[in-house]
N, CA, C and O of each residue as an XYZ file, in Angstrom:
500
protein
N     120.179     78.975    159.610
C     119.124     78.390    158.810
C     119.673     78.168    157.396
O     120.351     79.031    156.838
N     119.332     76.862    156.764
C     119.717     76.522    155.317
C     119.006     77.147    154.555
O     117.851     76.942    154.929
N     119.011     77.921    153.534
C     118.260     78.034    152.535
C     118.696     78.026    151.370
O     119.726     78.630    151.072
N     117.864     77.218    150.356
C     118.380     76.962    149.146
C     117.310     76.950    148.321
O     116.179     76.699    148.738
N     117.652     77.298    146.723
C     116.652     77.738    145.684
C     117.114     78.803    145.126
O     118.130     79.487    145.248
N     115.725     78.829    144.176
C     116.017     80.659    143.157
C     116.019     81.683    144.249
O     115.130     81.911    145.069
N     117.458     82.391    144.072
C     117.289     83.460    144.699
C     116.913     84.820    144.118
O     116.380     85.749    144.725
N     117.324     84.773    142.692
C     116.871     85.851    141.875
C     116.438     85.297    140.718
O     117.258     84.699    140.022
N     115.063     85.399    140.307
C     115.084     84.546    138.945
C     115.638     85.400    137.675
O     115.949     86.585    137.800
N     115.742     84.652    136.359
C     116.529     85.545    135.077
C     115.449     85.569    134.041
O     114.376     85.018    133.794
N     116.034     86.229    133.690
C     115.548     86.249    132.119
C     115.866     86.451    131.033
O     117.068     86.185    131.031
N     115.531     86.820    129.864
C     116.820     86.478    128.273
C     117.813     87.584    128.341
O     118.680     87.992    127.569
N     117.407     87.923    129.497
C     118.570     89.475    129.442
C     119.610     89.337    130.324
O     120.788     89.667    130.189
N     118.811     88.594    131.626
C     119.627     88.931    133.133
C     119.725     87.265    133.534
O     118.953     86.489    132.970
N     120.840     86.695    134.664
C     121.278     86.126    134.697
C     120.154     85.053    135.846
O     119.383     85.779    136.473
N     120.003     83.716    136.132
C     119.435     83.183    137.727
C     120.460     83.149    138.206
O     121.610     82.861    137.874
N     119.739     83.611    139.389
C     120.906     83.569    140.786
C     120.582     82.096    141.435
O     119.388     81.810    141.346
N     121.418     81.083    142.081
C     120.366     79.785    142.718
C     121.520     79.783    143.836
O     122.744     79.902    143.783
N     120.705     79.618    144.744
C     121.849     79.003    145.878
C     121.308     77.653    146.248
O     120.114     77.359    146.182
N     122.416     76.734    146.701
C     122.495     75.230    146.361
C     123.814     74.760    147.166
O     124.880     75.322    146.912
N     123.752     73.743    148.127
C     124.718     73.267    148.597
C     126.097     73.866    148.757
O     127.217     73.467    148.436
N     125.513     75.286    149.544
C     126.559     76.364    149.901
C     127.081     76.537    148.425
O     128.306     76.663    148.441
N     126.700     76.572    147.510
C     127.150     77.058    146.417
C     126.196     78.043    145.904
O     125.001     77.752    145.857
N     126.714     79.422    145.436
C     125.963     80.634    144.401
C     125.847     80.401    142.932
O     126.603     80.658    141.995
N     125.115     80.049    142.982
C     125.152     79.891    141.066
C     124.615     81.485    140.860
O     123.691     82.077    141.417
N     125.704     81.991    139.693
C     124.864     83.085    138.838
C     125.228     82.145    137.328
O     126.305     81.707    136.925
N     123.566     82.049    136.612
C     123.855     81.236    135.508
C     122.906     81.917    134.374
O     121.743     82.261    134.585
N     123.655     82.066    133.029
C     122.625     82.939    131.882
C     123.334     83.874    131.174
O     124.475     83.612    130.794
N     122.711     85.138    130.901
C     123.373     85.975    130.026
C     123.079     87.721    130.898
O     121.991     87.704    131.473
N     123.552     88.581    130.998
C     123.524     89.694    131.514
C     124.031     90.564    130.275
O     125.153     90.822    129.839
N     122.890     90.868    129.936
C     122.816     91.934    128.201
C     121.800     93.078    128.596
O     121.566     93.775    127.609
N     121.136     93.486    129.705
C     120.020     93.974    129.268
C     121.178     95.675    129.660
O     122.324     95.824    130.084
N     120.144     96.569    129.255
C     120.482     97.824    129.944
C     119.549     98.340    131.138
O     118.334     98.154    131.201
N     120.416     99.092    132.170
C     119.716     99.570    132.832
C     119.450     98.306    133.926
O     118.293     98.351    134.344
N     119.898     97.673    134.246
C     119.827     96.554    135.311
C     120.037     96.776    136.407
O     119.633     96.111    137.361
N     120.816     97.913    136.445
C     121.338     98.335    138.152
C     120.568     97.720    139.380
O     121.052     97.066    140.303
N     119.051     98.139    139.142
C     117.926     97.917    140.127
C     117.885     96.231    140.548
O     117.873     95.842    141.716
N     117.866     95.387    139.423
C     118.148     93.761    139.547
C     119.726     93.404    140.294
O     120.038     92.538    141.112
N     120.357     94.246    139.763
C     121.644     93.636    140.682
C     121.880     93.961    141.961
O     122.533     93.269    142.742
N     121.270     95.198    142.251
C     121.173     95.839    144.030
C     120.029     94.978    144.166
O     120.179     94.362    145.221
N     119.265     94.738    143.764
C     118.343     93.569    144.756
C     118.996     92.020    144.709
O     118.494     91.030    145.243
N     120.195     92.062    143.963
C     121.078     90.750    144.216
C     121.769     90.788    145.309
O     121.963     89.866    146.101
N     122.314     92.350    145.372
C     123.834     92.503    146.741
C     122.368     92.547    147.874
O     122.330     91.576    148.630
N     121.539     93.278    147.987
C     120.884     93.438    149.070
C     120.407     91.533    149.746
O     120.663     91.019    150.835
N     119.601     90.918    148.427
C     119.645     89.693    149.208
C     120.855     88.737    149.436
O     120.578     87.598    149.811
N     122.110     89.052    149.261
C     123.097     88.537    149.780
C     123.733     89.060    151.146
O     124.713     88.615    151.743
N     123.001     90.003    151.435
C     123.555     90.629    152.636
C     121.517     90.121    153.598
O     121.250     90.162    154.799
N     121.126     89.954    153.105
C     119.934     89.652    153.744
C     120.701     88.096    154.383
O     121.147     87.880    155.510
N     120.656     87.483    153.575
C     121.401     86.103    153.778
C     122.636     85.912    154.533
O     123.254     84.867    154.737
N     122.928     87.296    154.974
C     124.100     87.473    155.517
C     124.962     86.319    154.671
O     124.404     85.233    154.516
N     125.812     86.440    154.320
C     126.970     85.951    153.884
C     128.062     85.398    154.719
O     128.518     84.261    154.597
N     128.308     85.967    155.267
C     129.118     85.877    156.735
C     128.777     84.973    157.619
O     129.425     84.588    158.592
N     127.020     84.412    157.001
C     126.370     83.315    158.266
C     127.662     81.792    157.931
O     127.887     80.807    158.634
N     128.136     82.117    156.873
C     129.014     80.515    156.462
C     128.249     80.021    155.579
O     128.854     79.039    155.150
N     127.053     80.141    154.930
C     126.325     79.368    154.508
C     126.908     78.917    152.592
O     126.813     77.951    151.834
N     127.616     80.598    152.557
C     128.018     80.473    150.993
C     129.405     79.814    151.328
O     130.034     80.318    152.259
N     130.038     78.558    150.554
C     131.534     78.580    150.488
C     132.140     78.094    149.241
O     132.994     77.214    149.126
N     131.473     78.921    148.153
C     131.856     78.467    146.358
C     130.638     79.636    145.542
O     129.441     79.395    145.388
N     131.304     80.795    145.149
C     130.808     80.999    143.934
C     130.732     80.376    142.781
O     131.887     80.161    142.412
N     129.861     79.915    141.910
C     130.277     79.850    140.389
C     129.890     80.741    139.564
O     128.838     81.255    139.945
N     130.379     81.264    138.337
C     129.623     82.108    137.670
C     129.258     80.803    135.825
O     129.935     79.914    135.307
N     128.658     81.077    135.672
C     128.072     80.323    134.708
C     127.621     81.494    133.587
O     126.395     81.585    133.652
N     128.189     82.473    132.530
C     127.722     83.995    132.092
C     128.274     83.476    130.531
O     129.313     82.979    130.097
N     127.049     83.861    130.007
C     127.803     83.532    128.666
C     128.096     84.853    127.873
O     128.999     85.052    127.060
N     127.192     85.641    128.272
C     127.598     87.026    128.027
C     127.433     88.322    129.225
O     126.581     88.377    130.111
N     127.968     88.808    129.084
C     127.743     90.431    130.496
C     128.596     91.834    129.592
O     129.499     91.791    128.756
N     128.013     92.750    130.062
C     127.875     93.985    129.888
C     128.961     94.724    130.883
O     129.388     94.307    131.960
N     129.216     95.715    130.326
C     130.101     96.631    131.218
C     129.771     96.966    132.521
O     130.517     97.202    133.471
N     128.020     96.956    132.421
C     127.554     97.670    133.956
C     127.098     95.637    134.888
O     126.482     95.380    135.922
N     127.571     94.984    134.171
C     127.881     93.870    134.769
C     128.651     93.551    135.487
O     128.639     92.960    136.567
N     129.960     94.290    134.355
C     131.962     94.190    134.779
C     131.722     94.907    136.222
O     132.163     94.364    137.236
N     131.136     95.926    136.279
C     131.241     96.706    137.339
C     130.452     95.680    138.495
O     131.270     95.288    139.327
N     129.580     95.355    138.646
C     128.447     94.659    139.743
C     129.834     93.888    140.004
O     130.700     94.156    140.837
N     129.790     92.666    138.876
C     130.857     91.573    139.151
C     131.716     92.004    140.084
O     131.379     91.771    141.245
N     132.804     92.607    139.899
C     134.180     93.433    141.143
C     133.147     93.965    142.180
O     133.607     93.856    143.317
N     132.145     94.398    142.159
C     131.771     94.922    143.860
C     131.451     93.342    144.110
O     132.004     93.017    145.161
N     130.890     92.453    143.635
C     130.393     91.373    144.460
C     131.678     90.221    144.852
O     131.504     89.418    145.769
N     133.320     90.252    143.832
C     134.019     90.027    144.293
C     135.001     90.710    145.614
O     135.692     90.219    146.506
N     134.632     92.121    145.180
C     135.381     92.565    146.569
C     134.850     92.518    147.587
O     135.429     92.604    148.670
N     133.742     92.384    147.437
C     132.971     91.764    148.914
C     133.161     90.471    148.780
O     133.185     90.314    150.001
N     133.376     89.008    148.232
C     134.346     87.934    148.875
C     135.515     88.507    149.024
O     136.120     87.874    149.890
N     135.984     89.155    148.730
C     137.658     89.596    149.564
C     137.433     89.775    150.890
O     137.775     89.101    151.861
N     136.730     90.906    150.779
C     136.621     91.559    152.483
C     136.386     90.195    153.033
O     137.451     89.648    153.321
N     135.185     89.375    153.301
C     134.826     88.464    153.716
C     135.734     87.477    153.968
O     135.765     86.941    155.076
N     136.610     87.109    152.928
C     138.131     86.216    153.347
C     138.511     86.620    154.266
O     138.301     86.247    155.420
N     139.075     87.377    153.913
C     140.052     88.530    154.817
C     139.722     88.998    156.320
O     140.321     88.898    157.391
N     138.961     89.344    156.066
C     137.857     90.091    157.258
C     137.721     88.798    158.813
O     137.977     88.861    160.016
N     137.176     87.743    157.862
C     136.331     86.278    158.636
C     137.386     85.337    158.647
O     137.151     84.230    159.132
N     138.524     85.591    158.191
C     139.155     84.440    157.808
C     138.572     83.439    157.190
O     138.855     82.315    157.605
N     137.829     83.533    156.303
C     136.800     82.663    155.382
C     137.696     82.265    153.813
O     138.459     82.979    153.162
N     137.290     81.023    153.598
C     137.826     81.099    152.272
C     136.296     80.702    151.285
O     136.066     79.543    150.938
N     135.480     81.723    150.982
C     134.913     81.485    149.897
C     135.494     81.266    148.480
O     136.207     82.243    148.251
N     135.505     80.503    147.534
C     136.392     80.006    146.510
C     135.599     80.573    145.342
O     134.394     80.320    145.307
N     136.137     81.302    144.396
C     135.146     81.655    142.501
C     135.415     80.812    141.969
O     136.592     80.469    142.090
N     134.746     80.191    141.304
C     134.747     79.597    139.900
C     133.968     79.682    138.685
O     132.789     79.390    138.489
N     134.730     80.075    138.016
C     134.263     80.960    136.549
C     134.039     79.462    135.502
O     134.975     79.017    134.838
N     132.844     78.913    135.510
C     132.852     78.196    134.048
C     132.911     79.005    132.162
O     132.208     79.900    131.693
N     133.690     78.455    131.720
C     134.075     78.932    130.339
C     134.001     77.714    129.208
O     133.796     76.539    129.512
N     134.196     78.182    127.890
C     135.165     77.341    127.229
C     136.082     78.362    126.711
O     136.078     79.593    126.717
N     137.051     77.247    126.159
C     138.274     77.409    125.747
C     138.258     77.764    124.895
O     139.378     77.752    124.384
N     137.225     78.312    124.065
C     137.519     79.045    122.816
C     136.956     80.615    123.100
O     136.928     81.363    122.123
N     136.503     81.142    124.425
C     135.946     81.895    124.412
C     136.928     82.899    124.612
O     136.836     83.359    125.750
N     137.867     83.435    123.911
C     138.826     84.308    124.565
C     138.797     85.684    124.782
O     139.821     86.205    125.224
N     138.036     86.217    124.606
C     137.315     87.442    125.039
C     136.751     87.045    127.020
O     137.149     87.693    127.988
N     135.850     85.926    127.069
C     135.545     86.095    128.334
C     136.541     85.467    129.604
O     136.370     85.524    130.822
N     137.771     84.779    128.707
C     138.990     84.445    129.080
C     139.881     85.556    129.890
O     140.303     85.394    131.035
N     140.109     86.849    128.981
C     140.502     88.158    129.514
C     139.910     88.985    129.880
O     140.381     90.121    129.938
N     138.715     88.703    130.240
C     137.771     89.112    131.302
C     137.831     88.414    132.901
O     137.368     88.833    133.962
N     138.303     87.661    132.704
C     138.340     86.573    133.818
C     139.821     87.180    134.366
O     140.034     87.344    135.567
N     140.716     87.460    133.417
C     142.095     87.260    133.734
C     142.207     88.871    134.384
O     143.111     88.893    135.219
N     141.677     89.934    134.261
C     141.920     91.327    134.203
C     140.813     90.659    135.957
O     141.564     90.469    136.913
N     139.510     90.417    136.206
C     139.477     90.290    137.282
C     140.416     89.434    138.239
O     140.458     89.842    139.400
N     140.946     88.651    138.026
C     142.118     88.006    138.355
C     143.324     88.657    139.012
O     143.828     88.291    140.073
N     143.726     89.678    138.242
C     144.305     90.581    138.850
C     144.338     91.727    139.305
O     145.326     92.429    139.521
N     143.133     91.974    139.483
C     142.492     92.758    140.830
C     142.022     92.306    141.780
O     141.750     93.229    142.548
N     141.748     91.320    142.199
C     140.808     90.721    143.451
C     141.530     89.798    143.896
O     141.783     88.803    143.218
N     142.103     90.026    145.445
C     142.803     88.959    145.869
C     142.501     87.422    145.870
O     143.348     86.572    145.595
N     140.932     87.103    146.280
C     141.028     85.851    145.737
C     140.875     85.179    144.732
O     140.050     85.442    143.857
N     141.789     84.047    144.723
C     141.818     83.396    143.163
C     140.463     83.274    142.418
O     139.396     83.218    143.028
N     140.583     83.226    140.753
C     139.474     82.863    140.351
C     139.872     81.650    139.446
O     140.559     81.725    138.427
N     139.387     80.647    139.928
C     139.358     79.080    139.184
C     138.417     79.167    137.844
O     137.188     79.227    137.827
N     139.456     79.157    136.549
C     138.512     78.511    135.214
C     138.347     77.459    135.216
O     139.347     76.791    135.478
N     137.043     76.697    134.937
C     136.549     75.553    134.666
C     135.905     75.521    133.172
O     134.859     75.870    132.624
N     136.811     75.062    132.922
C     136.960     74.970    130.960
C     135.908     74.055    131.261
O     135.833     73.355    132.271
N     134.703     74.140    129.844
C     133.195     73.328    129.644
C     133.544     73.314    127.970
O     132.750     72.806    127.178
């Protein structure tokens, strides 16, 4: 089954989740504290959605700002596209929109980069 739309809505704190033409948008800012509860109801409806159905095949992240207990969500939700590559022989693809002056979220990108086997594509904005 297709489904597409808000999957998590945001707010000035926390990020929208949208899924869209097998693509994940997470798009916004992730500042708040104490979010844990919003982001396990992100992994839970991605595993509701099973993931594995094929339906996702392109993360983007769209973040203009995130938090440490973000950094952390972020790597569990990439190492689960690893497993999933790996696992399914799947190639779900990241792509991190940025700009080029942002170099702080540049070496944020780059430090996940080299932890998570699959690539993460910058798309300079």
């Amino acid at each position: 089954m297709k489904r597409e739309g808000v999957l998590m809505q945001g707010s000035k704190t926390l990020p929208t989740v949208i899924l869209e033409d097998g693509r994940l948008n997470i798009r916004g800012r992730s500042i708040g504290i104490n979010q844990q509860e919003w982001w396990d109801r992100l992994i839970q409806n991605l595993n509701i959605l099973q993931i594995t159905s094929k339906e996702i095949r392109e993360l983007h992240i769209y973040l203009e700002y995130f938090n440490s207990e973000t950094n952390r969500i972020l790597m569990h939700i990439f190492s689960l596209i690893d497993k999933i590559n790996q696992e399914e022989n799947r190639n779900i693809s990241i792509k991190w929109h940025c700009s080029l002056q942002d170099e702080t979220l540049l070496e944020h990108i780059s430090i996940f980069s080299s932890i998570v086997e699959t690539p993460i594509e910058i798309v300079l904005e």
